[in-house]
DOVEX-721484 format. One record per residue (C-alpha): residue number from 1; residue in one letter; x, y, z. Coordinates in steps of 0.25 Angstrom, whole numbers, m for minus. Example, Ala and Ser with C-alpha at 12.3 -4.5 7.8 and 13.67 -1.06 7.14 Angstrom:
% residues 2
<1, 'A', <49, m18, 31>>
<2, 'S', <55, m4, 29>>
***
This chain:
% residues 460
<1, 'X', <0, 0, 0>>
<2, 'X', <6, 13, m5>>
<3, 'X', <7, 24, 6>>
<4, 'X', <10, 39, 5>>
<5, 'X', <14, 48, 17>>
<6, 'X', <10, 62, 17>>
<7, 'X', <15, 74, 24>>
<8, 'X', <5, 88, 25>>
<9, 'X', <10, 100, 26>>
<10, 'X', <7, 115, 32>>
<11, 'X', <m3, 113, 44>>
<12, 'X', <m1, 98, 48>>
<13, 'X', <3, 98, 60>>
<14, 'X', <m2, 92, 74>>
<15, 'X', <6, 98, 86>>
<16, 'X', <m1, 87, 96>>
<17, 'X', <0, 75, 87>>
<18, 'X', <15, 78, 85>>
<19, 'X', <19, 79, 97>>
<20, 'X', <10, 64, 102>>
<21, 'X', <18, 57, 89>>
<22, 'X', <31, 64, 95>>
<23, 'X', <27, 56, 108>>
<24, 'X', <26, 43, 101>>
<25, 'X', <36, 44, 91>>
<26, 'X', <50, 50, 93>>
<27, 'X', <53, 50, 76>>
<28, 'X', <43, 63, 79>>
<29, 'X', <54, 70, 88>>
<30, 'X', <66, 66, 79>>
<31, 'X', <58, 72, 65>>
<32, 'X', <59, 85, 72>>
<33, 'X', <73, 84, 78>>
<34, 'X', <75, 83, 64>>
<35, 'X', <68, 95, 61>>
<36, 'X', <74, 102, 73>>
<37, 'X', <88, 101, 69>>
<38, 'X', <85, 112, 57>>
<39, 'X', <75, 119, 63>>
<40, 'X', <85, 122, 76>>
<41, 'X', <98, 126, 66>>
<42, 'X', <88, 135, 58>>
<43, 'X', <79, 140, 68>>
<44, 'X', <86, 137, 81>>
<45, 'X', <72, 130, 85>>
<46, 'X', <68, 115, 86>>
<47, 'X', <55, 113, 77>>
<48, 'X', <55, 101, 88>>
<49, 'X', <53, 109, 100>>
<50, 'X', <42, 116, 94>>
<51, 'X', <33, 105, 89>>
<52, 'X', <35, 94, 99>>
<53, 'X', <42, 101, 111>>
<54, 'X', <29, 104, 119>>
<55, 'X', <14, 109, 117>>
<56, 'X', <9, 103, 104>>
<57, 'X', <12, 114, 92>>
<58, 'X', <1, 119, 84>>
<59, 'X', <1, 122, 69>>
<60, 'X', <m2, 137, 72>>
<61, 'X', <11, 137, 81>>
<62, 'X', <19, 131, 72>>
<63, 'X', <14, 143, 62>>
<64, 'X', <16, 152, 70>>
<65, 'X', <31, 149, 73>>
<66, 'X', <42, 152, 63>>
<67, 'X', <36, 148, 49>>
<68, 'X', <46, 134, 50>>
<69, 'X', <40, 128, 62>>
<70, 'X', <26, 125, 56>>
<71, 'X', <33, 121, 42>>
<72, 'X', <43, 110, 49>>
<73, 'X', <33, 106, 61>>
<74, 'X', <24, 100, 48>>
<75, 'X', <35, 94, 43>>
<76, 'X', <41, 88, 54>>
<77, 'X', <27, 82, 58>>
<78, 'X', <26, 76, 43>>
<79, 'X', <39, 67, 45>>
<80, 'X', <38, 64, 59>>
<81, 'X', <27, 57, 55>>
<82, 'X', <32, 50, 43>>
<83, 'X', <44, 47, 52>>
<84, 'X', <35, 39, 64>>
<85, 'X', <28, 33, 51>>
<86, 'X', <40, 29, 44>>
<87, 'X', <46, 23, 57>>
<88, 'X', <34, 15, 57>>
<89, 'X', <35, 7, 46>>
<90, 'X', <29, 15, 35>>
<91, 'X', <35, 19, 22>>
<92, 'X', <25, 27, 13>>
<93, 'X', <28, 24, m4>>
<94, 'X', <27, 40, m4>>
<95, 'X', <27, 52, 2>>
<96, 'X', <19, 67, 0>>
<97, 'X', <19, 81, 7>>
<98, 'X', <7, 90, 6>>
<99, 'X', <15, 103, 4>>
<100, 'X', <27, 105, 16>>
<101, 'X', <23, 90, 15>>
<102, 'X', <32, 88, 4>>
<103, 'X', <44, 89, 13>>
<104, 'X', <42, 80, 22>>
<105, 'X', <38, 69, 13>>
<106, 'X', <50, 72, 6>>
<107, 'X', <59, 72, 19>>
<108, 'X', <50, 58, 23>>
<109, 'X', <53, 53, 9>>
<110, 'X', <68, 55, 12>>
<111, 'X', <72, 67, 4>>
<112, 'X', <75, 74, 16>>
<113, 'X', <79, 74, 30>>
<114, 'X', <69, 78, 40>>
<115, 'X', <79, 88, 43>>
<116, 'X', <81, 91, 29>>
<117, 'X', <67, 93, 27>>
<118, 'X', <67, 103, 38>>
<119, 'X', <77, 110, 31>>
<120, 'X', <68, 110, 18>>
<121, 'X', <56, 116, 26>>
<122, 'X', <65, 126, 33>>
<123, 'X', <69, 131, 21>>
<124, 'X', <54, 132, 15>>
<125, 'X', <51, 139, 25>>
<126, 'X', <63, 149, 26>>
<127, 'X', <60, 151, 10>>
<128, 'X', <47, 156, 13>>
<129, 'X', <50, 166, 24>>
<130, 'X', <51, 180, 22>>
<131, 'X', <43, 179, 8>>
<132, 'X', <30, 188, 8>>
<133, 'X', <19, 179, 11>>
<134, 'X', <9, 188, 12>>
<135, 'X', <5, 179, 25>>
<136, 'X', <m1, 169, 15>>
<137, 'X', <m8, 157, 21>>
<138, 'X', <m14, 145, 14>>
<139, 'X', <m28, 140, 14>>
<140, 'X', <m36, 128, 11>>
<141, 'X', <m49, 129, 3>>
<142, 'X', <m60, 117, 1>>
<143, 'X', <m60, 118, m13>>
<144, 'X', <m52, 110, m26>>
<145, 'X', <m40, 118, m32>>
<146, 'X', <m48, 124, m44>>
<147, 'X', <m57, 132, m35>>
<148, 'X', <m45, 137, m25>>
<149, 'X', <m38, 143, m36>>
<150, 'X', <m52, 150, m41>>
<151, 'X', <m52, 155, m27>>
<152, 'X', <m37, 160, m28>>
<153, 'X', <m39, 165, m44>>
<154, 'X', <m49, 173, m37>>
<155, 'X', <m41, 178, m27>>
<156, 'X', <m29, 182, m37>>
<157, 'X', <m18, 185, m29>>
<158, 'X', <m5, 180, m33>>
<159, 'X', <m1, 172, m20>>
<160, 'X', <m13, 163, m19>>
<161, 'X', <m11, 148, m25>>
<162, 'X', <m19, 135, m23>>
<163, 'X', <m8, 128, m14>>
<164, 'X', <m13, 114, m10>>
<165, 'X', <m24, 104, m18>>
<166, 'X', <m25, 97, m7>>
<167, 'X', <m39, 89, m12>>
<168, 'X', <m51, 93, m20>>
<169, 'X', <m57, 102, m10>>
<170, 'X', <m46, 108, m3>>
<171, 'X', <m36, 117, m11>>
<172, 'X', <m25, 126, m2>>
<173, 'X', <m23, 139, m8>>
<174, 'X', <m11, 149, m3>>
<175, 'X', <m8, 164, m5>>
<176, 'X', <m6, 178, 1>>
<177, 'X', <m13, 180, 13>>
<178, 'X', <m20, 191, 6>>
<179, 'X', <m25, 181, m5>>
<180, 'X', <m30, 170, 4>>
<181, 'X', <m38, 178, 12>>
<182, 'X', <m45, 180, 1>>
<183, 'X', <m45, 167, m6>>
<184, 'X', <m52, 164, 9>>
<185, 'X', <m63, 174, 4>>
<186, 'X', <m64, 169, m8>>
<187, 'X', <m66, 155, m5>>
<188, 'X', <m76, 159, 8>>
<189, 'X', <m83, 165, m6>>
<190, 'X', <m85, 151, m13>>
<191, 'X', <m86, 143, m1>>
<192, 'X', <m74, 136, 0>>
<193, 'X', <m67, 136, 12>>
<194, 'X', <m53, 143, 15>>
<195, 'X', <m44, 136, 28>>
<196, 'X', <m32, 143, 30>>
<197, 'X', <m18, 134, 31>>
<198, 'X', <m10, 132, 44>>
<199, 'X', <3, 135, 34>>
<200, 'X', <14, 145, 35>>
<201, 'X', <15, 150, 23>>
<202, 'X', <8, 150, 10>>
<203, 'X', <14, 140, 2>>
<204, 'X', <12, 134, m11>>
<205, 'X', <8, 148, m17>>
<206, 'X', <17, 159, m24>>
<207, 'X', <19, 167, m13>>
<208, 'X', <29, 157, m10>>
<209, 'X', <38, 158, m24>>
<210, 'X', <49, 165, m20>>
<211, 'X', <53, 155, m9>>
<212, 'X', <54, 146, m20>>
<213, 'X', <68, 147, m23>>
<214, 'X', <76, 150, m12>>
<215, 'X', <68, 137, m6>>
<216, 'X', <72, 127, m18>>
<217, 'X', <88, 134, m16>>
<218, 'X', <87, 131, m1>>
<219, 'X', <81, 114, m2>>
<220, 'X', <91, 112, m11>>
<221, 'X', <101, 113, 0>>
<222, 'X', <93, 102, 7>>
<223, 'X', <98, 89, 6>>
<224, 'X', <88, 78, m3>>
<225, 'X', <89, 64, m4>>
<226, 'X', <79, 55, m15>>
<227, 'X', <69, 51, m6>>
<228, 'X', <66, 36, m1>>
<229, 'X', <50, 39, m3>>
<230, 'X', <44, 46, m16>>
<231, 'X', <37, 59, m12>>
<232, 'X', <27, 63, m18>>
<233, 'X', <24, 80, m19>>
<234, 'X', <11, 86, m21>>
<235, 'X', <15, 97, m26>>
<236, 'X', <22, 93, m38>>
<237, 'X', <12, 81, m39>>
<238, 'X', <25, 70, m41>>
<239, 'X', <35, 63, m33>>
<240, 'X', <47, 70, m30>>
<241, 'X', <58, 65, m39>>
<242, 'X', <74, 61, m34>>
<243, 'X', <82, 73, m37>>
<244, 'X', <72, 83, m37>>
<245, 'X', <75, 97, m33>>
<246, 'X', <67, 98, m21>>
<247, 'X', <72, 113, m19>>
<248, 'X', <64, 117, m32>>
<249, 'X', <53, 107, m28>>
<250, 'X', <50, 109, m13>>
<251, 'X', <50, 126, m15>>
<252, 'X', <41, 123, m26>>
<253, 'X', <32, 120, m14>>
<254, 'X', <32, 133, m11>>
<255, 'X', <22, 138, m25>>
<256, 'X', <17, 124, m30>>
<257, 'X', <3, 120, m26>>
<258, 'X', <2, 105, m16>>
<259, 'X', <m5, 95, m25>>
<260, 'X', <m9, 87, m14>>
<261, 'X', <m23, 80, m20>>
<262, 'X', <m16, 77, m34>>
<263, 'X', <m3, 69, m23>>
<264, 'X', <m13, 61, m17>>
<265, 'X', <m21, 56, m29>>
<266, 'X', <m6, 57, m35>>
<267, 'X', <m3, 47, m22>>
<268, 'X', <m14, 37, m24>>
<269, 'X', <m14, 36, m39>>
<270, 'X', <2, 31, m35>>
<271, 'X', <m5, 20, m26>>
<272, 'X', <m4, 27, m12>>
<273, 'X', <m14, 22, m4>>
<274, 'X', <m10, 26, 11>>
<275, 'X', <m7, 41, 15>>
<276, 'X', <m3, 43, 27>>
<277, 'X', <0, 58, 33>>
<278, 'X', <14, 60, 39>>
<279, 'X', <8, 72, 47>>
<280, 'X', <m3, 79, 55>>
<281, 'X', <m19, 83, 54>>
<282, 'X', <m21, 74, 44>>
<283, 'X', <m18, 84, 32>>
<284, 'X', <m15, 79, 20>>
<285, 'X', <m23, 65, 27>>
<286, 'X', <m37, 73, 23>>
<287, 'X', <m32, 78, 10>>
<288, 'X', <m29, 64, 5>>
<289, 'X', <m43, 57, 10>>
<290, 'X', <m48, 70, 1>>
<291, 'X', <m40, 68, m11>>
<292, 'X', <m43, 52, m10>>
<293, 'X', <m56, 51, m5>>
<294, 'X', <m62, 41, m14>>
<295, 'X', <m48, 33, m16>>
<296, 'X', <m51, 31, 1>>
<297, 'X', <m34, 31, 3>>
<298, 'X', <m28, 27, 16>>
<299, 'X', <m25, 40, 25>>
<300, 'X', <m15, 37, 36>>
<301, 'X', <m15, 53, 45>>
<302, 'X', <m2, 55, 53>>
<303, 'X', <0, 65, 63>>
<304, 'X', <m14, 69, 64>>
<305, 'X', <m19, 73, 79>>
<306, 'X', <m14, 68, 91>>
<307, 'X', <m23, 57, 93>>
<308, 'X', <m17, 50, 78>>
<309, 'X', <m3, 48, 83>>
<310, 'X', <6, 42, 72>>
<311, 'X', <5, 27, 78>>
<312, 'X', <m9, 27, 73>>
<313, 'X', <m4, 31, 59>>
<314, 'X', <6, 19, 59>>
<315, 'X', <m4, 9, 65>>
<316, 'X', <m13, 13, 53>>
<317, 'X', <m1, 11, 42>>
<318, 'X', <2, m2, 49>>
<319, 'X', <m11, m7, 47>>
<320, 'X', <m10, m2, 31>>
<321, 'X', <1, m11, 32>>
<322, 'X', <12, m1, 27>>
<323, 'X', <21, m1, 41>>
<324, 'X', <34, m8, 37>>
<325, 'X', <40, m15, 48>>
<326, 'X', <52, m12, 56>>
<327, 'X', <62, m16, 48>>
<328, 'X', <70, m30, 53>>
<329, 'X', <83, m27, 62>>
<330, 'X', <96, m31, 53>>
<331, 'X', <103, m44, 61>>
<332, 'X', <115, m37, 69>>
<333, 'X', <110, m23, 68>>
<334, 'X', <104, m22, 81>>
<335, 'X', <107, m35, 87>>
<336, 'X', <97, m40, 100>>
<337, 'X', <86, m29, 96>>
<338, 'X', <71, m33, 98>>
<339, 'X', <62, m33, 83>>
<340, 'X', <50, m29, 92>>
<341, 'X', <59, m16, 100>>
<342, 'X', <65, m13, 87>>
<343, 'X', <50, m13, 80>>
<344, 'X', <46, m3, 89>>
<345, 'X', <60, 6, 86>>
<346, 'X', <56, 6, 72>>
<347, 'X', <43, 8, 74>>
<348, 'X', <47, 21, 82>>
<349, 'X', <60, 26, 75>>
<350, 'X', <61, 18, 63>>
<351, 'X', <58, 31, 53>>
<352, 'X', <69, 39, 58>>
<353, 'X', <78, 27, 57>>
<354, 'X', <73, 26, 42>>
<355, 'X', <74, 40, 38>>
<356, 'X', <90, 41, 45>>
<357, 'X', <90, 28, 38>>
<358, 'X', <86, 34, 26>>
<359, 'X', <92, 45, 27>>
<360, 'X', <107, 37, 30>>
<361, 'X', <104, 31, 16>>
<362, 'X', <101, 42, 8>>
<363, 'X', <114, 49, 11>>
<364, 'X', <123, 37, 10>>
<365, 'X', <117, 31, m2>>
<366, 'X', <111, 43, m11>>
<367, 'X', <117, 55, m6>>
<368, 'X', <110, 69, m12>>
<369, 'X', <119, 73, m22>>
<370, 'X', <126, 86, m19>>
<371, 'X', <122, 101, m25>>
<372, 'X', <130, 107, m36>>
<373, 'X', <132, 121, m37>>
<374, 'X', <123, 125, m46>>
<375, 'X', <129, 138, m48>>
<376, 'X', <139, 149, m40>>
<377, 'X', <141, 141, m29>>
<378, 'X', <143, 154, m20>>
<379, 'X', <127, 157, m25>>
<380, 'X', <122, 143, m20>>
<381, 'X', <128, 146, m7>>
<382, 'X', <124, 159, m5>>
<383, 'X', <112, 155, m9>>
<384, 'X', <111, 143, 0>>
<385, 'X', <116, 153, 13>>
<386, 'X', <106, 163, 9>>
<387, 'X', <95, 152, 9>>
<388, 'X', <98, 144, 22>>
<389, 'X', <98, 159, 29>>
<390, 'X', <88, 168, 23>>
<391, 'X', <98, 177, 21>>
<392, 'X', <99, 186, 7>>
<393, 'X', <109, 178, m3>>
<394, 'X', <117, 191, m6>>
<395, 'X', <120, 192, 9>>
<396, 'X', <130, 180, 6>>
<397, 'X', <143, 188, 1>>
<398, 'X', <156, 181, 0>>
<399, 'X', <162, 188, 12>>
<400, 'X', <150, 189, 23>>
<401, 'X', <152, 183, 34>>
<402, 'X', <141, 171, 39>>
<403, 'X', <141, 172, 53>>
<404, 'X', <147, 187, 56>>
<405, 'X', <138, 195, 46>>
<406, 'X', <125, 184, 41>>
<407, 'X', <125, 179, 56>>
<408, 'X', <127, 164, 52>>
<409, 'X', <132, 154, 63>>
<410, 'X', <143, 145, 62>>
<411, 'X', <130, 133, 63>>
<412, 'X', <122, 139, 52>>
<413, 'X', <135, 139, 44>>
<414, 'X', <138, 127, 47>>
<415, 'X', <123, 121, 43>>
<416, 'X', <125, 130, 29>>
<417, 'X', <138, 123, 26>>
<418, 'X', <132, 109, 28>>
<419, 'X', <121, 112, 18>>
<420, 'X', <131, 117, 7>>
<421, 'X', <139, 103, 11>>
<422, 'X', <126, 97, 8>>
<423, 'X', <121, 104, m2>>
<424, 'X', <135, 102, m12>>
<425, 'X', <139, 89, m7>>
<426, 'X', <151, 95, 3>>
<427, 'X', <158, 85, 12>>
<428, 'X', <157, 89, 27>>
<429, 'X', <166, 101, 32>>
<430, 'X', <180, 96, 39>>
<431, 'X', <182, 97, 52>>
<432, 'X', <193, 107, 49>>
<433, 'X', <182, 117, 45>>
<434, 'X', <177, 130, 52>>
<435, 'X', <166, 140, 47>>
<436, 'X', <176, 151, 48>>
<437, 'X', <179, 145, 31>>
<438, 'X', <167, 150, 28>>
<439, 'X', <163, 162, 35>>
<440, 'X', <159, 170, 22>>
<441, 'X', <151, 167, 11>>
<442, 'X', <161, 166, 1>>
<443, 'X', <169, 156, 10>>
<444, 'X', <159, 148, 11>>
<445, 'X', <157, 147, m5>>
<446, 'X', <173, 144, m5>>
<447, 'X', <172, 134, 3>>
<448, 'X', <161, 128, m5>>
<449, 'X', <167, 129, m18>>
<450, 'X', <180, 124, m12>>
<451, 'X', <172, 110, m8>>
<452, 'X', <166, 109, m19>>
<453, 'X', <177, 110, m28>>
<454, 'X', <185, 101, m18>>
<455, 'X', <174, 90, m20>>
<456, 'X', <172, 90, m34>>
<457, 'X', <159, 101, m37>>
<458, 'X', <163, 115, m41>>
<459, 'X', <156, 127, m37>>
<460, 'X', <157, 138, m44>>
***
């Protein structure tokens, strides 16, 4: 029986139901340790200590907060559940994200670390900032997609767009804040109702266009591996293919509409026949028994309250029969363990122990080829520094100084030189090496170039 997991995006998210599964399951806690470690070097604070260190948090918390807390709260939620699933026994034939989805079925797919994939989000998020947003909001309306964009034609202000076809009656449309207030009257008019989003920012509409290319500049740095799972994406209605620039494809994100009713027909024309939710309130749960009411689809909710905690959701897969078993213990490896005490480990820590597994593999075996410059080197790499800290590109002369003019610490540094190892395939620094070699610009572009030519790529 063919099974899909499916990760919502802006809104789903269940502060009490998190933190019951985080009780019961500890892969919950080490999901966001994950997380943590980018959001303490980037924000000096622990997205951890926010969402499980206490009173339950609440979407309009979240929201409230600095614009990443909501955006990587929903994601960490997503693949925590996946993770507990996965640990289970469960491997799904194909993963989908509706909207910030995406990411996290592609980290779950094994395209990216969960730490990666916090870095991607961070860096969506940090694109968007400081663009004029005109405090644009999204909104939900009961009606198809023709109708919606009647509704916004109507309107004609150049921000609105029909974001999200999320079934027949239900299309999401985004804009200007000016624009959807009156898409709200519009739609009060022909009496269709207008539900306002739990969302950030108003994605998916052309307010969000100039983001676009700093964004795909800034995932490009990121790390990607082929992933184990196919994923599925319903904004480009196809699977993602091996080598694909996710840069230009994840910040097309940002303007492109969510197909999420043609992915689910898409899905069960492919012969998926279970969909299970790797996240809270039962999101994208309703959308698919809408879109596949009459085909009766089997619809697994994840994270849905806190009286559905994630056991129920696995007691249900086990009896689809879907659960593999914990795998038999290699003669030798652990000599004297008990099957039945090492069942029960797998059962509880068996996904994080397949995605480090995973993981291990996919950089011994198919390492991600390194970046070549693609043209001045000292462009890419003022370019990159000016991305990873918001700061104008012409501030990055040859002779400033990082830390005694730009304020940039020896650890942020440090974290930027990593990520230009990573991003051209650099061997780690010798021991030898102190930051004082690079305390301007143009040292650091020398002692790019000087690698680069010393291992074989030239930059120019």
């Amino acid at each position: 029986m063919k099974t899909a997991a499916l990760f919502p995006g802006q809104g789903a998210f269940d502060g009490r139901a998190l933190l019951a599964a985080a009780e019961r399951h500890p892969e919950i806690g080490d999901v966001f340790s994950e997380i943590d470690t980018v959001t303490a070097a980037e924000a000096g604070r622990k997205l951890s200590a926010i969402v499980l260190g206490g009173e339950p948090a609440t979407m309009d918390g979240l929201l409230a907060d600095d614009p990443w807390v909501s955006q990587l709260a929903i994601y960490g939620v997503d693949v925590a559940v996946h993770r507990v699933l996965s640990g289970a026994g469960w491997r799904p034939d194909v993963l989908a994200g509706h909207s910030l989805g995406e990411i996290a079925a592609l980290v779950c797919g094994g395209a990216y670390s969960v730490a990666d994939g916090a870095r991607v989000i961070w860096q969506r998020v940090q694109a968007v900032a400081g663009l004029d947003l005109r405090d644009g909001y999204m909104a939900a309306l009961s009606t198809d997609a023709v109708r919606a964009g009647q509704i916004a034609d109507l309107v004609a202000d150049d921000s609105l767009a029909v974001a999200a076809e999320n079934h027949p009656a239900q299309t999401v449309l985004s804009g200007s804040a000016v624009a959807m207030d009156a898409v709200r009257e519009v739609a009060r008019a022909v009496n269709v109702s207008f539900a306002r989003l739990a969302a950030s920012v108003p994605f998916h509409c052309p307010l969000l266009r100039p983001a676009i290319a700093r964004f795909a500049v800034a995932v490009k740095a990121i790390p990607i591996r082929t992933p184990h799972t196919p994923v599925y994406s319903p904004i480009y209605n196809r699977y993602y293919e091996p080598g694909e620039d996710m840069g230009v494809a994840l910040a097309g994100h940002f303007v492109e509409r969510v197909l999420f009713a043609d992915a689910v027909h898409a899905l069960y024309a492919d012969g998926v026949r279970v969909f299970v939710e790797c996240g809270a309130l039962e999101t994208v749960s309703k959308l698919i028994r809408r879109n596949l009411d009459r085909a009766e689809p089997v619809v697994v909710p994840g994270l849905s309250d806190a009286g559905q905690p994630i056991d129920a959701v696995v007691s249900r897969l086990r009896g689809l029969g879907v659960l593999e078993s914990a795998p038999v213990v290699p003669e030798g490896l652990l000599p004297g363990v008990d099957a039945q005490a090492f069942a029960a480990f797998w059962a509880e820590r068996g996904g994080a122990v397949l995605e480090r597994i995973r993981q291990e593999f996919a950089e011994y075996g198919t390492p991600a080829p390194a970046a070549s410059p693609s043209g001045d080197l000292g462009s890419e790499l003022r370019r990159l520094y000016a991305d990873a800290l918001e700061y104008p590109v012409e501030v990055f002369t040859d002779d400033v100084l990082l830390e005694a003019e730009l304020g940039i610490d020896s650890v942020k540094q440090v974290e930027l030189l990593t990520r230009v190892s990573e991003r051209y395939g650099l061997p780690a620094r010798s021991g030898s090496f102190r930051l004082d070699e690079v305390a301007t610009m143009g040292k650091v572009i020398g002692y790019v170039r000087a690698a680069l030519d010393e291992h074989g790529t030239t930059g120019r």
